[in-house]
C-alpha positions as CSV (number, residue, x, y, z in Angstrom):
1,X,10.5,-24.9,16.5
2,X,13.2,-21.8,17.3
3,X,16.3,-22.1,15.6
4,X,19.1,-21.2,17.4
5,X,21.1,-17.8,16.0
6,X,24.0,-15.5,17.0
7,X,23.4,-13.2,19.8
8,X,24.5,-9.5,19.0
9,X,27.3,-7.9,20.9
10,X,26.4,-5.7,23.9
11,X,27.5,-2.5,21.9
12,X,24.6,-3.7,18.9
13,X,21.9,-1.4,18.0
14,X,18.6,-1.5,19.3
15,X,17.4,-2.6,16.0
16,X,20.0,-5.5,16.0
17,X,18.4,-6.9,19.5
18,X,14.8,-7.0,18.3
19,X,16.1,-8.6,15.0
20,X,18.1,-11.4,16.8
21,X,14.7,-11.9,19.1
22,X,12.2,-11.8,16.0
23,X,14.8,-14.5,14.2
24,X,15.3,-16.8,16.9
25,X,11.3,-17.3,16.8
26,X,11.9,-18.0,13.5
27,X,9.2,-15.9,12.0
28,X,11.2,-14.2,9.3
29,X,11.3,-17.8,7.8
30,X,9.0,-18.2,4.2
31,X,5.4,-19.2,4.3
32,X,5.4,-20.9,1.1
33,X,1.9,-23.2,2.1
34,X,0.1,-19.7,3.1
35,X,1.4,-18.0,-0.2
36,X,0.7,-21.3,-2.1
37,X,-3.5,-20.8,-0.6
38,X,-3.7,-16.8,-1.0
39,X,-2.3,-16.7,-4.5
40,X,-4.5,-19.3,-5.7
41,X,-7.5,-18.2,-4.1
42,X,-6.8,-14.8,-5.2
43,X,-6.2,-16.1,-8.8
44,X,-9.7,-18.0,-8.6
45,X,-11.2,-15.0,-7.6
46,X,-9.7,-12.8,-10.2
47,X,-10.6,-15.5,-13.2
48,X,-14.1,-16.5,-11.4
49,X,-15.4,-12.7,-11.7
50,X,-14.0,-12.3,-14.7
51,X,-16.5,-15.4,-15.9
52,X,-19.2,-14.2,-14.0
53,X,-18.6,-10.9,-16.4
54,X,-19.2,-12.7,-19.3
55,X,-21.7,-14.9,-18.2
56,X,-24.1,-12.1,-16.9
57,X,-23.5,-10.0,-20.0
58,X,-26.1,-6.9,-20.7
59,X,-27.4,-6.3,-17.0
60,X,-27.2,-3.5,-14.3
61,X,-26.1,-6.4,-12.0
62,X,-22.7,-5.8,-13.7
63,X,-22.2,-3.5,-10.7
64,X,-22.3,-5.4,-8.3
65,X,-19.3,-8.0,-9.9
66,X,-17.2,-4.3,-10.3
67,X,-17.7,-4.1,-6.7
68,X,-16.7,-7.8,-6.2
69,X,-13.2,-6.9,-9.0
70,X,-12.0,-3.8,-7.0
71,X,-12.3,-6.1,-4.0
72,X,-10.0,-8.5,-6.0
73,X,-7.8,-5.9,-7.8
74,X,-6.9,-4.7,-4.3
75,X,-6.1,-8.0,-3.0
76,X,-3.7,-8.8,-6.4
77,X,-2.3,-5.1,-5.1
78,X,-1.0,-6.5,-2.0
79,X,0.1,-9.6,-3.3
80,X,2.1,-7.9,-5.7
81,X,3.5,-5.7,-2.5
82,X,4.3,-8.7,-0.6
83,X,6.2,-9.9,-4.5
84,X,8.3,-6.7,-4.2
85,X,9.2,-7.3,-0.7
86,X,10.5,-10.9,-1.4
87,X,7.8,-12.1,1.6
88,X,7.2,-14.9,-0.9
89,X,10.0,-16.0,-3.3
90,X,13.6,-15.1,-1.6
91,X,15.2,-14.3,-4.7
92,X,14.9,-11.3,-7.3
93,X,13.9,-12.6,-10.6
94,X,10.9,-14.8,-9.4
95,X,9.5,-11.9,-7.4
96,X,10.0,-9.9,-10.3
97,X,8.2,-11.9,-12.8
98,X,5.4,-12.7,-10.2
99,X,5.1,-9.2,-9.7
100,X,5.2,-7.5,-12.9
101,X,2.2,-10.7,-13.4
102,X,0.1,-9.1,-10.7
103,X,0.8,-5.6,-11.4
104,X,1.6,-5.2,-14.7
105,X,-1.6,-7.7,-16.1
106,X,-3.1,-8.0,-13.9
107,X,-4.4,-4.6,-13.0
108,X,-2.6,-2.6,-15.2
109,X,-0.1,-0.8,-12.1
110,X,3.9,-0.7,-13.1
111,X,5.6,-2.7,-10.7
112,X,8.7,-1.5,-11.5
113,X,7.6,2.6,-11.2
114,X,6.1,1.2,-7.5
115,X,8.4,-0.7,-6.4
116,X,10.6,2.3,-6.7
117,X,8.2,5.1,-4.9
118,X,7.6,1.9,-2.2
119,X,11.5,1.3,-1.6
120,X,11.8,5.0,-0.9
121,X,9.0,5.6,1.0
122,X,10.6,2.5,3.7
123,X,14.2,4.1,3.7
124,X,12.8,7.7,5.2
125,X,8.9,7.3,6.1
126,X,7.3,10.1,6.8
127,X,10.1,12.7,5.9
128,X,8.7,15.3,4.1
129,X,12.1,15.4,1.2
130,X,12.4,12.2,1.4
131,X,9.0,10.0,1.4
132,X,7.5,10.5,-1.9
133,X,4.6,9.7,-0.3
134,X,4.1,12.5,1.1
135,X,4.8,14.8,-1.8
136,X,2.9,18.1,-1.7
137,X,1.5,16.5,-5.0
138,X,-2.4,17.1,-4.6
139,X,-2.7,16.9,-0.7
140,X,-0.4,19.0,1.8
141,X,0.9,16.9,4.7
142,X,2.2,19.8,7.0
143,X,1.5,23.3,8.0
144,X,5.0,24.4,6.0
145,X,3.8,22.3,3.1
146,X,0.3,24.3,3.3
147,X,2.1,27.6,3.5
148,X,4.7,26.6,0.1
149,X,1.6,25.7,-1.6
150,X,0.6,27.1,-5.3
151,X,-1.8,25.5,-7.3
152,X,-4.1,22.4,-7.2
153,X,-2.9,21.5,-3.7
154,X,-3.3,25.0,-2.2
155,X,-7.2,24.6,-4.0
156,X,-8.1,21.4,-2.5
157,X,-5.8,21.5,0.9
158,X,-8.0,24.0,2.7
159,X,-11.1,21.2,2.8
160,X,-8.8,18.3,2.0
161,X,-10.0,16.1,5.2
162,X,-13.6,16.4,4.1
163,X,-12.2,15.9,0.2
164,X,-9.8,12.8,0.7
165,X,-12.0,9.7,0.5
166,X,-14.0,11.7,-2.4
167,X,-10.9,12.0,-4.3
168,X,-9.6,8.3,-3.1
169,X,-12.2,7.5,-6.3
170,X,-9.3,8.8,-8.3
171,X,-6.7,6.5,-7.2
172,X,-6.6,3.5,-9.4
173,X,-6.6,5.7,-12.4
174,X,-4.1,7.7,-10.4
175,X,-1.7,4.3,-10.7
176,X,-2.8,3.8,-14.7
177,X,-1.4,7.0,-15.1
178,X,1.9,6.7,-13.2
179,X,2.7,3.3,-14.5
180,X,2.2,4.9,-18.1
181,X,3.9,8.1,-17.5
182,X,7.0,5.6,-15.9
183,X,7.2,3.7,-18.7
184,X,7.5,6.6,-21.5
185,X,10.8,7.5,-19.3
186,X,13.8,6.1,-21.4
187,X,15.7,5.1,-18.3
188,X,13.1,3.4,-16.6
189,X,14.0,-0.2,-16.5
190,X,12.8,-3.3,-18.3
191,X,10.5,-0.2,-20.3
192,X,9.9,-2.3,-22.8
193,X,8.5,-5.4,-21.0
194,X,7.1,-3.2,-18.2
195,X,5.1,-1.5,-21.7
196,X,3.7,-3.9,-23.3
197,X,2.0,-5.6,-20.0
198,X,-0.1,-2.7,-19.4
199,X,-1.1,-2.2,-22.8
200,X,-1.9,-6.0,-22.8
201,X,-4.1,-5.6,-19.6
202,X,-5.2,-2.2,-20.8
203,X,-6.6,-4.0,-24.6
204,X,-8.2,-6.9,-22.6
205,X,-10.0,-4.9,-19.7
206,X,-11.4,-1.9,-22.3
207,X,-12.3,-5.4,-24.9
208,X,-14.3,-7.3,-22.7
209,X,-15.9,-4.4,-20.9
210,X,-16.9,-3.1,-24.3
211,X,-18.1,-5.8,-25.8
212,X,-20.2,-7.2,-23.4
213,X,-21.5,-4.1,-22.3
214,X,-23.0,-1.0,-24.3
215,X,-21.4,1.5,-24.4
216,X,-23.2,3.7,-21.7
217,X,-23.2,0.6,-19.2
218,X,-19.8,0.1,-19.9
219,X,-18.7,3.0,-19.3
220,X,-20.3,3.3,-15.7
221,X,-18.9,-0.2,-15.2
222,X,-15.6,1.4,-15.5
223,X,-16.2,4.1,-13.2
224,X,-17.8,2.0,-10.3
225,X,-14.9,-0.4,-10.7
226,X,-11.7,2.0,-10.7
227,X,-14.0,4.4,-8.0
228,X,-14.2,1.1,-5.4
229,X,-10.9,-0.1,-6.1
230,X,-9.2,3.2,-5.4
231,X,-11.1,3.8,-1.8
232,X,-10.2,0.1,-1.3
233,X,-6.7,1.1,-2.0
234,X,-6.4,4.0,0.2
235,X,-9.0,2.6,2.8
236,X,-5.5,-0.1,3.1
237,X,-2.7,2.4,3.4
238,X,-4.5,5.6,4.7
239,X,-4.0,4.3,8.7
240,X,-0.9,3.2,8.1
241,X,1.4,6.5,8.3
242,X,-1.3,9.5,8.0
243,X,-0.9,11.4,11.3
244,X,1.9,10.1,12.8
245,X,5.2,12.2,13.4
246,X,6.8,13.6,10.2
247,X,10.3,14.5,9.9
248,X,12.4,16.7,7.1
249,X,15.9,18.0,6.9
250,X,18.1,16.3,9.0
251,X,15.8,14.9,11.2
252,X,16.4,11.0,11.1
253,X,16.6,9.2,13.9
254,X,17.9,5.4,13.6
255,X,16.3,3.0,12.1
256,X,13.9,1.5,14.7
257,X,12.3,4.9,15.9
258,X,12.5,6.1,12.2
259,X,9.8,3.3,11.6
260,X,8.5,3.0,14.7
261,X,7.6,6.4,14.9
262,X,6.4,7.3,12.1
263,X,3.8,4.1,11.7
264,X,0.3,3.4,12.9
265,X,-1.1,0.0,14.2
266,X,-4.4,-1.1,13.6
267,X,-6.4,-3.5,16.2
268,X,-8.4,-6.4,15.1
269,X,-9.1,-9.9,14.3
270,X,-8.6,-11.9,11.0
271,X,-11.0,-10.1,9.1
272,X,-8.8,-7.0,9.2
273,X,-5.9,-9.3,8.7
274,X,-7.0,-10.4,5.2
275,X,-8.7,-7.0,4.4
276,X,-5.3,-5.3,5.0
277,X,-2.8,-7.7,3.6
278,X,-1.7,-7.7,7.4
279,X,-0.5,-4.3,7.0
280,X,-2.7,-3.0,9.6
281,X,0.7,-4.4,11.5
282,X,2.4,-1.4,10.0
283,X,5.2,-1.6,13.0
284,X,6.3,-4.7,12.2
285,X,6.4,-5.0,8.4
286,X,8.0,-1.2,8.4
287,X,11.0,-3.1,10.8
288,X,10.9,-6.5,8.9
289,X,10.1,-5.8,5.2
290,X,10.3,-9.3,4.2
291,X,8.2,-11.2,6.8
292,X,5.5,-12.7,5.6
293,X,2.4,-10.8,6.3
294,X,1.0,-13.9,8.1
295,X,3.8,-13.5,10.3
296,X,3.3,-9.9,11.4
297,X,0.5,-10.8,14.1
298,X,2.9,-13.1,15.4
299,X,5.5,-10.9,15.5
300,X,3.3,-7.6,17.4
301,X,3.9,-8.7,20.7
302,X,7.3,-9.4,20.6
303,X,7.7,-6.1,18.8
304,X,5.5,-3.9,21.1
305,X,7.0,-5.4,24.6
306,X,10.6,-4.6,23.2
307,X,9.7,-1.0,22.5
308,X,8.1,-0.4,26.1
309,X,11.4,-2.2,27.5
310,X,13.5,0.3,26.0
311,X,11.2,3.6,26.2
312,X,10.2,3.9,22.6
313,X,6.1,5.2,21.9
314,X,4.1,2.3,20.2
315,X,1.0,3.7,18.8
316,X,-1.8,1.2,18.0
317,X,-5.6,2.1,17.7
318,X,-8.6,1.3,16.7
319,X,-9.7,1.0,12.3
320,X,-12.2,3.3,12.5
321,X,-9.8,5.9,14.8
322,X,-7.5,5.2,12.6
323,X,-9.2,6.8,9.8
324,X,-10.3,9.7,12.2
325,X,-6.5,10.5,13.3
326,X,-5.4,11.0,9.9
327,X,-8.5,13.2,9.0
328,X,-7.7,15.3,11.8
329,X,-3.9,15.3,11.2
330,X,-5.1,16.7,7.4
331,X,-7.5,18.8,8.9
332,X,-4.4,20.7,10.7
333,X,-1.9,20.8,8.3
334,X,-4.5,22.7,6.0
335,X,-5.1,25.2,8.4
336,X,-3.1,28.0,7.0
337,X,-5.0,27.7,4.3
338,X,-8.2,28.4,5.4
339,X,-7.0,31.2,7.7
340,X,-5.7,33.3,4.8
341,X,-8.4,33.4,3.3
Protein backbone atom coordinates (compact mmCIF):
# COMPACT_ATOMS: atom_id res chain seq x y z
CA UNK A 1 0.00 0.00 0.00
CA UNK A 2 1.88 3.55 -0.84
CA UNK A 3 1.93 5.89 1.79
CA UNK A 4 1.44 9.24 0.94
CA UNK A 5 4.73 11.66 1.59
CA UNK A 6 5.84 15.27 1.00
CA UNK A 7 6.75 16.17 -2.47
CA UNK A 8 10.14 18.08 -2.71
CA UNK A 9 10.25 21.61 -3.94
CA UNK A 10 11.04 22.24 -7.61
CA UNK A 11 14.59 23.67 -6.67
CA UNK A 12 15.25 19.92 -4.70
CA UNK A 13 18.16 17.87 -5.78
CA UNK A 14 17.99 15.12 -8.05
CA UNK A 15 18.65 12.90 -5.28
CA UNK A 16 15.72 14.35 -3.25
CA UNK A 17 13.14 13.42 -6.33
CA UNK A 18 14.17 9.76 -6.58
CA UNK A 19 14.09 9.64 -2.73
CA UNK A 20 10.49 11.03 -2.47
CA UNK A 21 9.52 8.37 -5.53
CA UNK A 22 11.39 5.30 -3.78
CA UNK A 23 9.45 6.38 -0.30
CA UNK A 24 6.10 6.94 -1.62
CA UNK A 25 6.39 3.11 -2.80
CA UNK A 26 7.19 2.56 0.51
CA UNK A 27 10.11 0.34 0.03
CA UNK A 28 12.50 1.89 2.44
CA UNK A 29 9.97 0.52 5.11
CA UNK A 30 11.58 -2.63 7.49
CA UNK A 31 11.27 -6.19 6.45
CA UNK A 32 11.18 -7.59 9.83
CA UNK A 33 9.28 -11.21 8.51
CA UNK A 34 12.16 -11.50 5.70
CA UNK A 35 14.93 -10.68 8.37
CA UNK A 36 13.02 -12.82 11.02
CA UNK A 37 13.45 -16.17 8.00
CA UNK A 38 17.21 -15.18 6.83
CA UNK A 39 18.58 -14.78 10.27
CA UNK A 40 17.18 -17.98 11.48
CA UNK A 41 17.91 -19.93 8.60
CA UNK A 42 21.30 -18.56 8.53
CA UNK A 43 21.71 -19.35 12.27
CA UNK A 44 20.47 -23.05 11.60
CA UNK A 45 22.90 -23.30 9.01
CA UNK A 46 25.78 -21.91 10.97
CA UNK A 47 24.84 -24.39 14.22
CA UNK A 48 23.71 -27.40 11.79
CA UNK A 49 27.43 -27.51 10.13
CA UNK A 50 28.91 -26.92 13.12
CA UNK A 51 27.12 -30.46 14.40
CA UNK A 52 27.79 -32.05 11.25
CA UNK A 53 31.61 -31.18 12.34
CA UNK A 54 31.49 -33.01 15.31
CA UNK A 55 29.43 -35.64 14.29
CA UNK A 56 31.74 -36.68 11.21
CA UNK A 57 34.86 -36.33 13.34
CA UNK A 58 38.33 -37.95 11.87
CA UNK A 59 37.36 -38.01 8.00
CA UNK A 60 38.64 -36.22 4.71
CA UNK A 61 34.86 -35.50 4.21
CA UNK A 62 35.58 -32.66 6.63
CA UNK A 63 36.24 -30.76 3.43
CA UNK A 64 33.45 -30.75 2.04
CA UNK A 65 31.40 -29.18 5.50
CA UNK A 66 34.46 -26.28 5.24
CA UNK A 67 33.20 -25.74 1.85
CA UNK A 68 29.51 -25.77 3.20
CA UNK A 69 31.03 -23.03 6.53
CA UNK A 70 32.71 -20.52 4.12
CA UNK A 71 29.36 -20.62 2.30
CA UNK A 72 27.71 -19.85 5.73
CA UNK A 73 30.49 -17.47 7.07
CA UNK A 74 29.81 -15.37 3.96
CA UNK A 75 26.20 -15.32 4.35
CA UNK A 76 26.66 -14.25 8.46
CA UNK A 77 29.06 -11.49 6.55
CA UNK A 78 26.26 -9.95 4.85
CA UNK A 79 23.94 -10.19 7.47
CA UNK A 80 26.14 -8.44 9.68
CA UNK A 81 26.47 -5.67 6.64
CA UNK A 82 22.83 -5.29 6.36
CA UNK A 83 23.24 -5.00 10.85
CA UNK A 84 25.62 -1.98 10.23
CA UNK A 85 23.34 -0.45 7.74
CA UNK A 86 20.25 -0.58 10.14
CA UNK A 87 18.27 -2.56 7.04
CA UNK A 88 17.03 -4.66 9.99
CA UNK A 89 16.69 -2.97 13.45
CA UNK A 90 16.21 1.03 13.03
CA UNK A 91 17.99 1.90 15.93
CA UNK A 92 21.86 1.86 16.89
CA UNK A 93 22.30 -0.33 19.91
CA UNK A 94 20.33 -3.47 18.53
CA UNK A 95 22.26 -3.31 15.31
CA UNK A 96 25.17 -3.03 17.25
CA UNK A 97 24.85 -5.96 19.47
CA UNK A 98 23.44 -8.04 16.50
CA UNK A 99 26.35 -7.14 14.63
CA UNK A 100 29.21 -7.40 16.77
CA UNK A 101 27.11 -11.22 17.32
CA UNK A 102 27.69 -11.97 13.67
CA UNK A 103 30.97 -10.49 13.22
CA UNK A 104 32.70 -10.48 16.19
CA UNK A 105 31.60 -14.48 17.13
CA UNK A 106 30.54 -15.44 14.78
CA UNK A 107 33.37 -15.32 12.37
CA UNK A 108 35.89 -13.65 14.14
CA UNK A 109 35.60 -10.01 11.72
CA UNK A 110 35.53 -6.54 13.98
CA UNK A 111 32.42 -4.98 13.29
CA UNK A 112 33.35 -1.96 14.71
CA UNK A 113 37.02 -1.73 12.53
CA UNK A 114 34.39 -2.55 9.33
CA UNK A 115 31.79 -0.67 9.93
CA UNK A 116 34.27 2.19 9.87
CA UNK A 117 36.30 1.28 6.49
CA UNK A 118 32.35 0.42 5.09
CA UNK A 119 30.96 3.98 6.22
CA UNK A 120 33.86 5.62 4.38
CA UNK A 121 33.95 3.74 1.48
CA UNK A 122 29.74 4.94 0.90
CA UNK A 123 30.64 8.74 1.63
CA UNK A 124 33.33 8.89 -1.46
CA UNK A 125 33.26 5.47 -3.51
CA UNK A 126 35.60 5.01 -5.69
CA UNK A 127 37.83 8.11 -4.84
CA UNK A 128 41.20 7.14 -4.86
CA UNK A 129 42.02 9.59 -1.17
CA UNK A 130 39.00 8.90 -0.02
CA UNK A 131 37.70 5.10 -0.49
CA UNK A 132 39.84 3.02 1.67
CA UNK A 133 38.88 0.52 -0.51
CA UNK A 134 40.80 1.32 -2.95
CA UNK A 135 43.96 1.84 -1.00
CA UNK A 136 47.17 1.12 -3.01
CA UNK A 137 47.45 -1.45 -0.10
CA UNK A 138 48.39 -4.77 -2.05
CA UNK A 139 46.55 -4.04 -5.46
CA UNK A 140 46.91 -0.66 -7.57
CA UNK A 141 43.52 0.66 -8.77
CA UNK A 142 44.89 3.29 -11.35
CA UNK A 143 47.65 3.97 -13.73
CA UNK A 144 48.96 6.97 -11.19
CA UNK A 145 48.56 4.47 -8.33
CA UNK A 146 50.77 1.97 -10.54
CA UNK A 147 53.29 4.66 -11.20
CA UNK A 148 53.51 5.79 -7.05
CA UNK A 149 54.03 2.23 -6.32
CA UNK A 150 57.07 0.78 -4.06
CA UNK A 151 56.94 -2.38 -2.62
CA UNK A 152 54.53 -5.38 -2.46
CA UNK A 153 52.03 -3.71 -4.68
CA UNK A 154 54.45 -2.55 -7.36
CA UNK A 155 55.54 -6.73 -7.08
CA UNK A 156 52.15 -8.13 -7.51
CA UNK A 157 50.37 -5.10 -9.69
CA UNK A 158 52.12 -5.92 -12.89
CA UNK A 159 50.12 -9.58 -13.06
CA UNK A 160 47.61 -8.51 -10.50
CA UNK A 161 44.40 -9.50 -12.92
CA UNK A 162 45.74 -13.01 -13.33
CA UNK A 163 46.76 -12.83 -9.35
CA UNK A 164 43.50 -11.43 -7.72
CA UNK A 165 41.17 -14.51 -7.21
CA UNK A 166 44.56 -16.42 -6.23
CA UNK A 167 45.23 -14.00 -3.56
CA UNK A 168 41.14 -13.61 -2.79
CA UNK A 169 42.28 -17.05 -0.69
CA UNK A 170 43.90 -14.52 1.57
CA UNK A 171 40.96 -12.60 2.43
CA UNK A 172 39.30 -13.99 5.49
CA UNK A 173 42.55 -14.12 7.21
CA UNK A 174 42.98 -10.69 5.76
CA UNK A 175 39.77 -9.60 8.08
CA UNK A 176 41.24 -11.76 11.29
CA UNK A 177 44.05 -9.64 10.94
CA UNK A 178 42.41 -6.26 10.63
CA UNK A 179 39.85 -6.90 13.33
CA UNK A 180 42.95 -7.71 15.58
CA UNK A 181 45.27 -5.05 14.54
CA UNK A 182 41.84 -2.60 15.26
CA UNK A 183 41.35 -3.75 18.40
CA UNK A 184 45.16 -3.27 19.84
CA UNK A 185 44.44 0.58 18.86
CA UNK A 186 43.62 2.35 22.18
CA UNK A 187 41.07 4.56 20.67
CA UNK A 188 39.22 2.20 18.87
CA UNK A 189 35.89 1.90 20.45
CA UNK A 190 34.10 -0.62 22.64
CA UNK A 191 38.08 -2.31 22.38
CA UNK A 192 37.49 -4.12 25.09
CA UNK A 193 34.13 -5.89 24.13
CA UNK A 194 35.13 -5.77 20.47
CA UNK A 195 38.50 -7.98 22.08
CA UNK A 196 37.23 -10.38 23.83
CA UNK A 197 34.56 -11.60 21.02
CA UNK A 198 37.26 -12.53 18.67
CA UNK A 199 39.35 -14.16 21.06
CA UNK A 200 36.08 -16.04 22.12
CA UNK A 201 35.40 -17.06 18.46
CA UNK A 202 39.14 -17.42 17.81
CA UNK A 203 39.47 -20.20 21.22
CA UNK A 204 36.26 -22.01 20.02
CA UNK A 205 36.98 -22.28 16.13
CA UNK A 206 41.01 -23.33 16.71
CA UNK A 207 39.25 -25.94 19.98
CA UNK A 208 36.97 -27.78 17.98
CA UNK A 209 38.88 -27.88 14.80
CA UNK A 210 41.82 -29.35 16.88
CA UNK A 211 40.20 -31.58 18.73
CA UNK A 212 38.30 -33.30 16.35
CA UNK A 213 40.69 -33.27 13.85
CA UNK A 214 44.58 -34.29 13.86
CA UNK A 215 46.63 -32.10 13.61
CA UNK A 216 47.64 -32.34 9.81
CA UNK A 217 43.80 -32.60 8.84
CA UNK A 218 43.07 -29.83 10.87
CA UNK A 219 45.17 -27.83 9.68
CA UNK A 220 44.09 -28.23 5.93
CA UNK A 221 40.56 -27.88 7.27
CA UNK A 222 41.56 -24.44 8.22
CA UNK A 223 43.04 -23.61 4.94
CA UNK A 224 40.14 -24.88 2.70
CA UNK A 225 37.75 -23.12 5.00
CA UNK A 226 39.32 -19.43 5.26
CA UNK A 227 40.63 -20.11 1.21
CA UNK A 228 36.59 -20.62 0.10
CA UNK A 229 35.26 -18.09 2.39
CA UNK A 230 37.64 -15.35 1.18
CA UNK A 231 36.89 -15.98 -2.74
CA UNK A 232 33.19 -16.16 -1.54
CA UNK A 233 33.88 -12.84 -0.05
CA UNK A 234 35.39 -11.09 -2.84
CA UNK A 235 33.40 -13.28 -5.56
CA UNK A 236 30.33 -10.76 -3.53
CA UNK A 237 31.98 -7.40 -3.64
CA UNK A 238 34.45 -7.71 -6.56
CA UNK A 239 31.48 -6.62 -9.35
CA UNK A 240 30.25 -4.22 -7.35
CA UNK A 241 32.68 -1.09 -7.89
CA UNK A 242 35.90 -2.75 -9.70
CA UNK A 243 36.10 -0.94 -13.04
CA UNK A 244 33.86 1.63 -12.83
CA UNK A 245 34.82 5.44 -12.91
CA UNK A 246 37.30 6.53 -10.09
CA UNK A 247 37.65 9.94 -8.88
CA UNK A 248 40.45 11.77 -6.59
CA UNK A 249 41.15 15.25 -5.55
CA UNK A 250 38.29 17.36 -5.97
CA UNK A 251 36.55 15.35 -8.16
CA UNK A 252 33.01 14.72 -6.40
CA UNK A 253 30.12 15.16 -8.09
CA UNK A 254 26.75 15.12 -6.00
CA UNK A 255 25.60 12.49 -4.40
CA UNK A 256 23.47 10.54 -6.95
CA UNK A 257 26.18 10.39 -9.86
CA UNK A 258 28.87 9.98 -7.00
CA UNK A 259 27.09 6.50 -6.41
CA UNK A 260 25.60 6.06 -9.42
CA UNK A 261 28.73 6.24 -11.20
CA UNK A 262 30.91 4.76 -9.57
CA UNK A 263 28.72 1.31 -8.98
CA UNK A 264 28.07 -1.81 -11.03
CA UNK A 265 24.80 -3.78 -11.40
CA UNK A 266 24.59 -7.29 -11.76
CA UNK A 267 21.66 -9.19 -13.78
CA UNK A 268 19.94 -12.17 -12.56
CA UNK A 269 17.33 -14.13 -10.78
CA UNK A 270 16.91 -15.07 -7.06
CA UNK A 271 19.80 -17.27 -7.02
CA UNK A 272 22.08 -14.24 -7.44
CA UNK A 273 19.82 -12.46 -5.13
CA UNK A 274 20.55 -14.65 -2.07
CA UNK A 275 24.19 -15.40 -3.28
CA UNK A 276 24.93 -11.69 -3.13
CA UNK A 277 22.97 -10.45 -0.12
CA UNK A 278 21.10 -8.46 -2.96
CA UNK A 279 24.05 -6.39 -3.50
CA UNK A 280 24.42 -7.32 -6.98
CA UNK A 281 21.80 -4.13 -6.89
CA UNK A 282 24.87 -2.11 -6.08
CA UNK A 283 22.86 1.24 -7.53
CA UNK A 284 20.30 1.05 -5.25
CA UNK A 285 21.75 0.12 -1.93
CA UNK A 286 24.84 2.68 -2.65
CA UNK A 287 21.65 5.45 -2.97
CA UNK A 288 19.49 3.89 -0.19
CA UNK A 289 21.86 2.40 2.49
CA UNK A 290 19.23 1.20 4.69
CA UNK A 291 16.77 -0.60 2.39
CA UNK A 292 16.40 -3.82 2.95
CA UNK A 293 18.21 -5.95 0.54
CA UNK A 294 14.90 -7.61 -0.36
CA UNK A 295 13.81 -4.36 -1.33
CA UNK A 296 16.57 -3.46 -3.82
CA UNK A 297 15.10 -5.57 -6.78
CA UNK A 298 12.04 -3.73 -6.21
CA UNK A 299 13.53 -0.69 -6.17
CA UNK A 300 15.92 -1.19 -9.76
CA UNK A 301 13.43 -0.12 -11.94
CA UNK A 302 12.29 2.78 -10.37
CA UNK A 303 15.90 3.61 -9.96
CA UNK A 304 17.15 2.86 -13.53
CA UNK A 305 14.02 4.74 -15.39
CA UNK A 306 14.76 7.95 -13.16
CA UNK A 307 18.44 7.97 -14.22
CA UNK A 308 17.61 7.59 -18.12
CA UNK A 309 14.89 10.46 -17.42
CA UNK A 310 17.43 12.73 -16.29
CA UNK A 311 20.63 11.76 -18.53
CA UNK A 312 22.64 9.93 -15.93
CA UNK A 313 24.73 6.39 -17.33
CA UNK A 314 23.26 3.26 -15.50
CA UNK A 315 25.65 0.46 -15.99
CA UNK A 316 24.21 -3.05 -15.40
CA UNK A 317 25.77 -6.36 -16.79
CA UNK A 318 26.02 -9.63 -16.77
CA UNK A 319 27.94 -11.89 -13.32
CA UNK A 320 30.21 -13.47 -15.22
CA UNK A 321 31.13 -9.82 -17.33
CA UNK A 322 31.07 -8.49 -14.35
CA UNK A 323 34.00 -10.31 -13.10
CA UNK A 324 35.75 -9.87 -16.65
CA UNK A 325 35.29 -5.83 -16.50
CA UNK A 326 37.03 -5.54 -13.33
CA UNK A 327 39.96 -7.96 -14.51
CA UNK A 328 40.38 -5.85 -17.37
CA UNK A 329 40.08 -2.55 -15.51
CA UNK A 330 43.15 -4.18 -13.20
CA UNK A 331 44.75 -5.41 -16.20
CA UNK A 332 45.15 -1.54 -17.23
CA UNK A 333 45.83 0.17 -14.36
CA UNK A 334 48.96 -2.22 -13.95
CA UNK A 335 50.13 -1.40 -17.20
CA UNK A 336 52.96 0.92 -16.32
CA UNK A 337 54.21 -1.65 -14.51
CA UNK A 338 54.86 -4.02 -16.94
CA UNK A 339 56.11 -1.55 -19.45
CA UNK A 340 59.01 -0.52 -17.26
CA UNK A 341 60.21 -3.35 -16.98
Amino acid sequence: MHRSAPRPARTASDFAHLSHRISVLGLLDRRPMYYGVRLGAVALLFAGGWVAFARLGDSWWQLAVAALLAVVFGQIALVAHDLAHRQVFRTRKPSEVAGRLAGNLAIGMSYGWWMDKHTRHHANPNHTELDPDVDPDILVWSKGQARASRGLPRFIGKWQAFLFFPLLTLEGWNLHYSGIRAVLRPKTKHRVLEASLLAAHFAGYSGAVFTVLPVEKALVFVVVHQGLWGIYLGSIFAPNHKGMPLFSGDERPDFLRRQVLTSRNVRGGRFVDHALGGLNHQIEHHLFPSMPSPNLRLAAPVVRAYCAEIGVPYHETGLLDSYRQALRHLHHAGAPLRAAE
